[in-house]
Wavefront OBJ file of the C-alpha trace (Angstrom):
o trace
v 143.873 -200.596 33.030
v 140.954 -198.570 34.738
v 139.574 -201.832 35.916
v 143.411 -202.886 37.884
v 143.381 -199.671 39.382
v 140.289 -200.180 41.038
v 140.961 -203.667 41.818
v 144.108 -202.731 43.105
v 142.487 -199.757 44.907
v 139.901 -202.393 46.487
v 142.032 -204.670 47.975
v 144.384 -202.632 49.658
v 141.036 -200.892 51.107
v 140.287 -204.534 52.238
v 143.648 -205.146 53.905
v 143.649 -201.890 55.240
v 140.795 -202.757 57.021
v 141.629 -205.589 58.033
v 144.535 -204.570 59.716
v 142.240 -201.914 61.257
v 139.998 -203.957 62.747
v 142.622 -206.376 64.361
v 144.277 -203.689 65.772
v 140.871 -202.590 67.753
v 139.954 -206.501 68.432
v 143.615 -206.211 70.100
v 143.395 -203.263 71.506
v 139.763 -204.035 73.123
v 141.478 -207.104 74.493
v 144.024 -205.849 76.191
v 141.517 -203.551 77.666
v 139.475 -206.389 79.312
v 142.764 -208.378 80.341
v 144.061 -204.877 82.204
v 140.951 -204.358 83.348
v 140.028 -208.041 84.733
v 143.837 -207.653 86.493
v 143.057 -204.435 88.164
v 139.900 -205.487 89.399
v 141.803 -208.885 90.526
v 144.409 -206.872 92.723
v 141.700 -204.345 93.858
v 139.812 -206.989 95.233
v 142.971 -208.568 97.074
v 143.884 -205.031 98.710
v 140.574 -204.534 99.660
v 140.464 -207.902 101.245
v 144.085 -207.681 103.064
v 144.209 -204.213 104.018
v 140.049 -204.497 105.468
v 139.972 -201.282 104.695
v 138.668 -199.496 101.205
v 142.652 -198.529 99.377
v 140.846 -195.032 97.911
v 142.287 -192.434 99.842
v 139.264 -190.009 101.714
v 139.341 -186.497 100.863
v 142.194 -184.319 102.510
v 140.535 -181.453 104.787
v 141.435 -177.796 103.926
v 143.333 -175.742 106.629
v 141.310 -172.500 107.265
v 143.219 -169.612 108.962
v 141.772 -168.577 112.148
v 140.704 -164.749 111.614
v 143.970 -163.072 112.444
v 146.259 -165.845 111.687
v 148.955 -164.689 109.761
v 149.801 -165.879 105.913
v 152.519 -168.456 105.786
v 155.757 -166.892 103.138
v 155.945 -167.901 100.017
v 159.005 -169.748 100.601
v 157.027 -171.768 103.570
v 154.174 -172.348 101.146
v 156.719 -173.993 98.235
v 157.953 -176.173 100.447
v 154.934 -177.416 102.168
v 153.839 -178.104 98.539
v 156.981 -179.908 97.377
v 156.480 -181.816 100.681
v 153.737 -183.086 100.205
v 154.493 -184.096 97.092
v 152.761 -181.426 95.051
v 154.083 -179.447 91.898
v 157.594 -180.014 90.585
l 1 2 3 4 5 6 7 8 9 10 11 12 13 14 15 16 17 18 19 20 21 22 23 24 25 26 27 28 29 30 31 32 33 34 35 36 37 38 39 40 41 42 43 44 45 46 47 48 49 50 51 52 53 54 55 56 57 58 59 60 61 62 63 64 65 66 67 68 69 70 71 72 73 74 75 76 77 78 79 80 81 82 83 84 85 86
């Protein structure tokens, strides 16, 4: 009876990981195919727009010493404007 149990224990161990390991085969898989198709449309932006699609870093506004603080209110809505915060 001792002997089934481990038996029993050992090949749901082996299924176990089995199923484990297909799971990361697929999951490494899909990785490459999602990665191989973003690279793939990358390249065809880059090549049809000319230009490179990552966006260059957005220069900070500095106040100009005496330059007043805009509201609150103002500030919310620049944010929400340009699309920041909820």
């Amino acid at each position: 009876m001792a002997d089934s149990l481990k038996e029993k224990r050992e090949r749901e161990g082996a299924q176990a990981r089995a199923q484990y390991e297909a799971e990361v085969r697929a999951a490494r898989e899909k990785t490459a195919r999602l990665r191989e198709l973003r690279l793939a449309r990358e390249a065809a932006d880059k090549t049809s727009t000319g230009t490179n699609s990552i966006p260059t870093a957005v220069k900070k506004k500095r106040r100009k010493k005496g330059q007043e603080s805009e509201a609150l209110s103002e500030w919310l809505a620049n944010q929400r404007k340009d699309g920041r915060g909820s």
